[in-house]
PALOSE-169914 format. One line per field, with one value per atom (N, C-alpha, C): atom name; residue number from 1; z negated, x, y; residue in one letter. Coordinates in pm, whole numbers. Last residue first. Layout:
N
at: (CA  ...)
i: (NUM  ...)
c3: (Z  ...)
c1: (X  ...)
c2: (Y  ...)
aa: (a  ...)
END
This chain:
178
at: (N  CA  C  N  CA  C  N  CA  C  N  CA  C  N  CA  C  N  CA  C  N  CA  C  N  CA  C  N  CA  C  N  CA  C  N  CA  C  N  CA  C  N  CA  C  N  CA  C  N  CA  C  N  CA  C  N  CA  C  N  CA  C  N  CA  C  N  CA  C  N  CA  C  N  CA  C  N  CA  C  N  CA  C  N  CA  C  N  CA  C  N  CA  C  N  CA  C  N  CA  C  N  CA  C  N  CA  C  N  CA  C  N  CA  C  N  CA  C  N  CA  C  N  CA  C  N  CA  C  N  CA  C  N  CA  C  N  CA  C  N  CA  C  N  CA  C  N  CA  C  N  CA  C  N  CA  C  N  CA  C  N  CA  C  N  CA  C  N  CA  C  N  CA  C  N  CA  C  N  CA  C  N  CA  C  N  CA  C  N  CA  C  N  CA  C  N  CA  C  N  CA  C  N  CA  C  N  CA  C  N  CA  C  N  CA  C  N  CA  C  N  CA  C  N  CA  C  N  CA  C  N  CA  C  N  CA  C  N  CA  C  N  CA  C  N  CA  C  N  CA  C  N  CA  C  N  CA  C  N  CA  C  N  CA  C  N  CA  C  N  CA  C  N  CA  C  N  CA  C  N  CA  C  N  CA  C  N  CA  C  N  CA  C  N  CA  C  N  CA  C  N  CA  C  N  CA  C  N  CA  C  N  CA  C  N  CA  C  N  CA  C  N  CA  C  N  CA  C  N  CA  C  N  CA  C  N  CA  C  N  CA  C  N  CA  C  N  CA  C  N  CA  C  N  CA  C  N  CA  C  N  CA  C  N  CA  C  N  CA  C  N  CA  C  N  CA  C  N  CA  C  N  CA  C  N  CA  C  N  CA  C  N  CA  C  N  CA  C  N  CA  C  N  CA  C  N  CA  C  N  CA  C  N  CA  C  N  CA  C  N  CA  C  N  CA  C  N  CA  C  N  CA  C  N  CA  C  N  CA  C  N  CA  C  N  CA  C  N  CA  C  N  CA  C  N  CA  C  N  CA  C  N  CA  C  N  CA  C  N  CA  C  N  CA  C  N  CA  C  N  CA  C  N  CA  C  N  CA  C  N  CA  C  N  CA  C  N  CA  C  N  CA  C  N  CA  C  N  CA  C  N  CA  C  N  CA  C  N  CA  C  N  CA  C  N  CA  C  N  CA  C  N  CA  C  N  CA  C  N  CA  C  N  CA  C  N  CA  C  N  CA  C  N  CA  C  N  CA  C  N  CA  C  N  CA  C  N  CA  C  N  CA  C  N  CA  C  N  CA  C  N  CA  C  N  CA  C  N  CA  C  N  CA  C  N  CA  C  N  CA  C  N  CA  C  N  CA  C  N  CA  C  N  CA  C  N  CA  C  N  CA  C)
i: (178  178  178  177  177  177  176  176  176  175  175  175  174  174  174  173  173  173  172  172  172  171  171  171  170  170  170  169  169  169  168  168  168  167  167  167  166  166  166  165  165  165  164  164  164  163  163  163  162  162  162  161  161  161  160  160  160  159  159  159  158  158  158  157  157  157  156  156  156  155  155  155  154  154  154  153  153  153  152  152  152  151  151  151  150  150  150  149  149  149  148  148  148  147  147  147  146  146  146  145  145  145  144  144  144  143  143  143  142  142  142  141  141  141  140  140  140  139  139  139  138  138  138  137  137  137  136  136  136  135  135  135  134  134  134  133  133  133  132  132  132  131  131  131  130  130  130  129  129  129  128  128  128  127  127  127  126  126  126  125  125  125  124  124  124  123  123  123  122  122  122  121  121  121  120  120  120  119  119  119  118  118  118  117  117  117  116  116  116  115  115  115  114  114  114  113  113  113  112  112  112  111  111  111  110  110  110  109  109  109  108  108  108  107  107  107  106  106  106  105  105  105  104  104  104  103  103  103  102  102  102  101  101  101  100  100  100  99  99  99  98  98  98  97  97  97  96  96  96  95  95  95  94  94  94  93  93  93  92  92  92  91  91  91  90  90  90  89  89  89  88  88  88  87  87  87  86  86  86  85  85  85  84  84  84  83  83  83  82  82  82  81  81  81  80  80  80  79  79  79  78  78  78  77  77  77  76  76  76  75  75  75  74  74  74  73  73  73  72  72  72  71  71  71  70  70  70  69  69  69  68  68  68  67  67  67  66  66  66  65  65  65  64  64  64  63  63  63  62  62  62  61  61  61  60  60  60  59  59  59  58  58  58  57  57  57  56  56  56  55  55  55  54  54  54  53  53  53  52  52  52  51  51  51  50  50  50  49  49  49  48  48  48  47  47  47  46  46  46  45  45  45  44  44  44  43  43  43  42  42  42  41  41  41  40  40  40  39  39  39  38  38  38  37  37  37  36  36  36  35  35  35  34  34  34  33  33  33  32  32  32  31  31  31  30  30  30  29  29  29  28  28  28  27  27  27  26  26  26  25  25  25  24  24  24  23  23  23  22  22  22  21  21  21  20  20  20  19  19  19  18  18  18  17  17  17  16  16  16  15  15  15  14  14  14  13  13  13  12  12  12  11  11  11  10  10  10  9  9  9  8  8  8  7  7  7  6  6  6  5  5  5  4  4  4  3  3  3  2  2  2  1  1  1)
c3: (-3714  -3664  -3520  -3843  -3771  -3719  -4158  -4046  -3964  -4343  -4317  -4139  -4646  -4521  -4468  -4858  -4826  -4715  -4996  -4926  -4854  -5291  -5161  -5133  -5543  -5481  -5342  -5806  -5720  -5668  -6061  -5955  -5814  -6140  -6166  -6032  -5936  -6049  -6079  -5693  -5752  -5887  -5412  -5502  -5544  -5247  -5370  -5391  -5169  -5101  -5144  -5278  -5344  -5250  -5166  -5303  -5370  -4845  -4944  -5050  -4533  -4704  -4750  -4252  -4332  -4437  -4081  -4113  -4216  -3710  -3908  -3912  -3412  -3502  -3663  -3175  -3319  -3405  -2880  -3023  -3087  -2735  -2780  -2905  -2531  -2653  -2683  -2223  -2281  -2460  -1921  -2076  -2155  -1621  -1695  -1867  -1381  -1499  -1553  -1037  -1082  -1299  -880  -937  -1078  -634  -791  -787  -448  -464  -584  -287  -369  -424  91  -34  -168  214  211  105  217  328  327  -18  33  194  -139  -49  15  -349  -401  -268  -189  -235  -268  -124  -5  -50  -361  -292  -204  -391  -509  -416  -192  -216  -287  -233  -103  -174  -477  -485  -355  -407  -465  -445  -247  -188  -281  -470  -297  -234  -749  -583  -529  -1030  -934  -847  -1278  -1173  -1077  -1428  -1475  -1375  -1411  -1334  -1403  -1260  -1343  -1286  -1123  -1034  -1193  -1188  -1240  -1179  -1091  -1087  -1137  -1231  -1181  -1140  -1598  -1449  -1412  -1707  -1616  -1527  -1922  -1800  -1763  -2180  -2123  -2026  -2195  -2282  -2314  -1972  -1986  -2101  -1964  -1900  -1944  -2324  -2183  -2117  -2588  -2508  -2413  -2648  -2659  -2658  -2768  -2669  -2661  -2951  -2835  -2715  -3135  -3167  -3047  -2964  -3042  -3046  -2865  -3036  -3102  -2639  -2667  -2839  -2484  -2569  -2603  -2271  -2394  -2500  -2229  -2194  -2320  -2218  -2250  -2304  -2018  -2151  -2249  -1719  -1784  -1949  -1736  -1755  -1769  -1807  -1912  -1886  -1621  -1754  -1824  -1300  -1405  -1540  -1276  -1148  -1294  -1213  -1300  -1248  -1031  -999  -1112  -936  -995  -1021  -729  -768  -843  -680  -716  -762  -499  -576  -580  -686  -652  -504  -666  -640  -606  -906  -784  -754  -1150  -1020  -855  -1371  -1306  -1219  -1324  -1300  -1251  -1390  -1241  -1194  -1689  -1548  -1423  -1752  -1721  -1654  -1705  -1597  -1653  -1898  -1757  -1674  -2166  -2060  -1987  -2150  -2144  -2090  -2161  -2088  -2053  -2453  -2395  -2243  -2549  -2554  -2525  -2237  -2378  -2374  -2142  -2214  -2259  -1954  -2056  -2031  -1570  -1716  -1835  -1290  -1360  -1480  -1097  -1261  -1268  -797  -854  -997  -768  -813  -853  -450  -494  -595  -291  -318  -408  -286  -346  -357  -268  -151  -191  -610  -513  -354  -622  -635  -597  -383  -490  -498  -235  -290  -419  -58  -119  -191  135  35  42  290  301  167  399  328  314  663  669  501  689  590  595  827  884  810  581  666  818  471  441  488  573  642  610  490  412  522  596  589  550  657  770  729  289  398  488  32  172  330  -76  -21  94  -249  -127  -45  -345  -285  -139  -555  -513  -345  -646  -573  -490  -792  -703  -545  -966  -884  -781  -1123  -1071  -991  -1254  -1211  -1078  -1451  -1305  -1186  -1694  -1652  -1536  -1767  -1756  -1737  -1720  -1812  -1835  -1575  -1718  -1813  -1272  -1354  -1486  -965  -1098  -1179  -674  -702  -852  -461  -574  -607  -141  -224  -304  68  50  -107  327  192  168  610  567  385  606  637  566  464  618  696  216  337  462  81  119  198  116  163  160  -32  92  180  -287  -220  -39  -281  -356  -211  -317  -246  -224  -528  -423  -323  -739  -729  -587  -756  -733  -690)
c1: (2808  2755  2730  3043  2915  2891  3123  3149  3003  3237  3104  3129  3425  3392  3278  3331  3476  3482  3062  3110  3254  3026  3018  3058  2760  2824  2857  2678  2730  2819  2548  2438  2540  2797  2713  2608  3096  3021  2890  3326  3259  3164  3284  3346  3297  3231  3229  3312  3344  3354  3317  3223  3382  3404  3012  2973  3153  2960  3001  2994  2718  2843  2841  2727  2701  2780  2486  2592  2577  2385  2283  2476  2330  2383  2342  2096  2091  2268  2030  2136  2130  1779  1835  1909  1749  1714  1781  1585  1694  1666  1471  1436  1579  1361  1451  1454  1179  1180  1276  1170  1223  1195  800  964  1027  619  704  830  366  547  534  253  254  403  158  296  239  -142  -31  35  -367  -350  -243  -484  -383  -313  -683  -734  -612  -521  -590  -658  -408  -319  -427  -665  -576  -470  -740  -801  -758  -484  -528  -618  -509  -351  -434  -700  -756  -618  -696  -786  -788  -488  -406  -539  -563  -500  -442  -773  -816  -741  -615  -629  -672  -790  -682  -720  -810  -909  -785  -621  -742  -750  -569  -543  -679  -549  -530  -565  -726  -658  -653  -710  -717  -595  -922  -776  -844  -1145  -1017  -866  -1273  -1223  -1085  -1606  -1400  -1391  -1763  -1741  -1631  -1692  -1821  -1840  -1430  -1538  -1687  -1384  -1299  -1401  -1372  -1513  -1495  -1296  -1278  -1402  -1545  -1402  -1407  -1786  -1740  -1558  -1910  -1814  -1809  -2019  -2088  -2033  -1837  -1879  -2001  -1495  -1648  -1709  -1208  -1308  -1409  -1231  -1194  -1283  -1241  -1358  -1360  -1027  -979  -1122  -1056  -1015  -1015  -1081  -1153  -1142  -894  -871  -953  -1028  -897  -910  -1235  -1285  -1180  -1037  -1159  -1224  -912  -837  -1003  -968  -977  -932  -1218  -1102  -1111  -1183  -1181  -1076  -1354  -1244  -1304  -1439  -1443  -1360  -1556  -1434  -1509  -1726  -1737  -1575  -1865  -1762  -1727  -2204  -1985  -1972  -2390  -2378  -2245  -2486  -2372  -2349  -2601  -2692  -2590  -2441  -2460  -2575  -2343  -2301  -2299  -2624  -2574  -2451  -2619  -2733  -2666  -2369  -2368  -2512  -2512  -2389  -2357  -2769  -2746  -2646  -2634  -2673  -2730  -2455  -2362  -2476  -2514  -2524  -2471  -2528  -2624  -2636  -2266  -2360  -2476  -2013  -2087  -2175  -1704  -1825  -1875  -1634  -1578  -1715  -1548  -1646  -1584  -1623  -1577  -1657  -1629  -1671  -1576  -1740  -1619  -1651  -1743  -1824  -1719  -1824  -1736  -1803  -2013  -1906  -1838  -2352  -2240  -2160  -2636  -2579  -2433  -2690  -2725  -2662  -2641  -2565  -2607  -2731  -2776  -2690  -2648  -2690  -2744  -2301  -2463  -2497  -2037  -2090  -2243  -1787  -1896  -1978  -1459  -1547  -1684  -1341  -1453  -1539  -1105  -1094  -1212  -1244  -1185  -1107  -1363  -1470  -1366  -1251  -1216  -1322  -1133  -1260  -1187  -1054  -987  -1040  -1248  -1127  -1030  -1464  -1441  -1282  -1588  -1580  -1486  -1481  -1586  -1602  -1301  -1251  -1363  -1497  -1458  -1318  -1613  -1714  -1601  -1418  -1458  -1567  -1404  -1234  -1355  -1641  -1588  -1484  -1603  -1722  -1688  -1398  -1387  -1448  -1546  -1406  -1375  -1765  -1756  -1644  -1703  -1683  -1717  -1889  -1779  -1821  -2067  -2120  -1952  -2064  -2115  -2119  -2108  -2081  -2158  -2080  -2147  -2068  -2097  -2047  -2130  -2026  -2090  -2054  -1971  -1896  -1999  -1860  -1983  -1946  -1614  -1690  -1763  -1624  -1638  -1691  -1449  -1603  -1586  -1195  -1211  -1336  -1181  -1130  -1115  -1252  -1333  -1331  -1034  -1126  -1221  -861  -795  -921  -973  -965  -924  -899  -1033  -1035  -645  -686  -836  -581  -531  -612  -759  -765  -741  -516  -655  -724)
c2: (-83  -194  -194  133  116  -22  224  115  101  459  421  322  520  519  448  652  713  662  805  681  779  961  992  891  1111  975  1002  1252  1313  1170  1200  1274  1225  968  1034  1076  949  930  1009  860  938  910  671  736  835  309  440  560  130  275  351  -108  -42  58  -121  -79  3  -21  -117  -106  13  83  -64  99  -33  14  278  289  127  234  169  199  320  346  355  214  274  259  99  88  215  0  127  112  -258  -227  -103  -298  -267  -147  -459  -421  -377  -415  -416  -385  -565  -528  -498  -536  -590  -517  -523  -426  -532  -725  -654  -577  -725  -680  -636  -1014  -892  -879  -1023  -1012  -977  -996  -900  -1003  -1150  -1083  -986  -1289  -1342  -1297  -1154  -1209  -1331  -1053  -1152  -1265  -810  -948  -1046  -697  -767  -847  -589  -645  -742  -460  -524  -635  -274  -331  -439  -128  -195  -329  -36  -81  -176  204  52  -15  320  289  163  498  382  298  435  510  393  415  349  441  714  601  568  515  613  728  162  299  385  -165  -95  78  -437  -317  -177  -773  -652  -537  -1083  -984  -826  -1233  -1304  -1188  -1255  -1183  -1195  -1348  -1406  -1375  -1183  -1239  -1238  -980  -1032  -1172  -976  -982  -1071  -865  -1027  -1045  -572  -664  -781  -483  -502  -590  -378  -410  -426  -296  -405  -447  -28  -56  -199  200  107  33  270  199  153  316  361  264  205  206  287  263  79  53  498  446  319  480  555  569  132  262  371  -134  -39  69  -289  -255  -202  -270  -353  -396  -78  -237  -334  158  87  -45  138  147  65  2  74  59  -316  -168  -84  -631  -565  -414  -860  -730  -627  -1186  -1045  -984  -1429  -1363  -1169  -1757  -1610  -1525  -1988  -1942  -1824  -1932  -1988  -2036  -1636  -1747  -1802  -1441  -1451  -1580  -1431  -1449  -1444  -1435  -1533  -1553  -1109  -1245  -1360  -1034  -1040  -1108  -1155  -1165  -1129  -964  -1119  -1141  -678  -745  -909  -693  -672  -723  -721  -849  -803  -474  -622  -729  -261  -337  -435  -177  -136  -229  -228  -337  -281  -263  -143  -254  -283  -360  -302  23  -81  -181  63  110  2  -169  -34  -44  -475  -400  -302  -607  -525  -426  -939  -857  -720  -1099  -1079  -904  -1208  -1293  -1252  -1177  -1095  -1259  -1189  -1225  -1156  -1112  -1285  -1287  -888  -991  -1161  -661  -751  -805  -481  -415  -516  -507  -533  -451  -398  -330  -400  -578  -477  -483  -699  -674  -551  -774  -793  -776  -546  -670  -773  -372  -424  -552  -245  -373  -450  -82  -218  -318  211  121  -17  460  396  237  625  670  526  511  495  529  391  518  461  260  197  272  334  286  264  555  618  517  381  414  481  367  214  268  685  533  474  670  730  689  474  421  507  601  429  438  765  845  696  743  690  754  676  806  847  400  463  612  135  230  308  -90  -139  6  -85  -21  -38  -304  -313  -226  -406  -283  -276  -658  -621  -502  -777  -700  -652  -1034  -970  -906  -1088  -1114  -1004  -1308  -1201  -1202  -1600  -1561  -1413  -1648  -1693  -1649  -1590  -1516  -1567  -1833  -1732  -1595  -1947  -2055  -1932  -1780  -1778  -1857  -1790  -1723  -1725  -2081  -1993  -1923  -2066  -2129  -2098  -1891  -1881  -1935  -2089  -1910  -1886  -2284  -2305  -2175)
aa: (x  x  x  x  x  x  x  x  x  x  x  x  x  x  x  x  x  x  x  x  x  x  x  x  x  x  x  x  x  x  x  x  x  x  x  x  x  x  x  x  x  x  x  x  x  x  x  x  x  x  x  x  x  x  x  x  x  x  x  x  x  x  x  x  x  x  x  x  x  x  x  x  x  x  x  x  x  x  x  x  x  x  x  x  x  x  x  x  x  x  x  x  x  x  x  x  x  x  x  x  x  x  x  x  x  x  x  x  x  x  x  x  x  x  x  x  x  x  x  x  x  x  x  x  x  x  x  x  x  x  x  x  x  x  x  x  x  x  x  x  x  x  x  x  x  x  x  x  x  x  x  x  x  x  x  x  x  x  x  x  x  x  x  x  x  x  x  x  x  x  x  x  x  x  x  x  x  x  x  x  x  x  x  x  x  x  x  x  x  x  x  x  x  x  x  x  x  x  x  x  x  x  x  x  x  x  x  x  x  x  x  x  x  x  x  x  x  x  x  x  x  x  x  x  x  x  x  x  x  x  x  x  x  x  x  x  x  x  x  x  x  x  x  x  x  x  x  x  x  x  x  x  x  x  x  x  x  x  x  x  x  x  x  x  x  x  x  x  x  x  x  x  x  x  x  x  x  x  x  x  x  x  x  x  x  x  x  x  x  x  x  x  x  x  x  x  x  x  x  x  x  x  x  x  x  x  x  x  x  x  x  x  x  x  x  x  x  x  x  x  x  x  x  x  x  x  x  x  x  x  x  x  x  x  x  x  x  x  x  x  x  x  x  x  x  x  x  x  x  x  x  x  x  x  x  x  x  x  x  x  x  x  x  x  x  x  x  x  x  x  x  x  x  x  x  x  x  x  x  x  x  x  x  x  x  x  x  x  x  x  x  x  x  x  x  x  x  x  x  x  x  x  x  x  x  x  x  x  x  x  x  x  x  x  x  x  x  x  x  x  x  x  x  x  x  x  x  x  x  x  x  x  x  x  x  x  x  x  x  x  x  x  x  x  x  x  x  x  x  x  x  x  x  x  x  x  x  x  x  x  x  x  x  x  x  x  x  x  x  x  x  x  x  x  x  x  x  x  x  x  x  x  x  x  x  x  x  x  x  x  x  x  x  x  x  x  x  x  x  x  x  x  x  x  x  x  x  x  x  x  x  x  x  x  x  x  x  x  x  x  x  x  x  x  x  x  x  x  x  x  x  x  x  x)
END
């Protein structure tokens, strides 16, 4: 559904929100300097509002703080559907390395449903466009294969008749590794 979303709103240029709930603005930096001629994601036909009422699409830096939490749901829901939001950053992912002061909320998901998340303390321009352009459905997205692998530990296993000895002084006569 999302996919399709999307792909039905990548057919008309999209119209781009730029909302900071209150960060380092290490994010707003990135987000500003994808807009520049260097990086130029208007060849994506996305461009930069200044309101969320003509906004397709809302991009949140920063954690949840409750200083502005109902500021960014109001602009939320002044984005008219079908709407996509972009959680950029450690802190509006996760809420970053201020997840536990006490004016934080947590992540943006907190507040408002967010549809993809560009990780990173601050993402590169270059993943922000990547992020952008998979969701749009204008590139692959590429995974790396995972590999998980448990670290064997050597646990000795005694027995009680490997005893030997008495008193203070006990030695195992042998020790079977698992």
């Amino acid at each position: 559904m999302l996919k399709t979303l999307c792909q039905k709103m990548s057919g008309r240029s999209l119209w781009v929100y730029h909302a900071n709930s209150g960060g380092c603005n290490g994010c707003d930096i990135e987000v500003l300097n994808v807009l520049t001629p260097y990086y130029d994601v208007e060849r994506f036909g996305i461009k930069l509002v200044g309101s969320p009422r003509h906004a397709d699409v809302m991009l949140c830096q920063g954690p949840a703080l409750r200083a502005t939490a109902k500021a960014l749901r109001r602009a939320y829901e002044a984005m008219p559907a079908p709407k996509l939001v972009f959680a950029i950053g450690s802190c509006a992912c996760g809420g970053g390395i201020w997840f536990d002061s006490y004016p934080v909320i947590g992540p943006i998901e907190k507040l408002i449903p967010v549809d993809f998340y560009i990780p990173g303390c601050p993402p590169r321009p270059e993943a922000i466009v990547y992020g952008v352009a998979v969701a749009l459905g204008l590139v692959d997205k590429k995974t790396a294969p995972a590999q998980f692998k448990q670290l064997e530990l050597p646990v000795p296993r005694y027995h009680p008749k490997d005893l030997l000895g008495s008193g203070e002084m006990v030695v195992y006569e042998k020790a079977e590794k698992v």
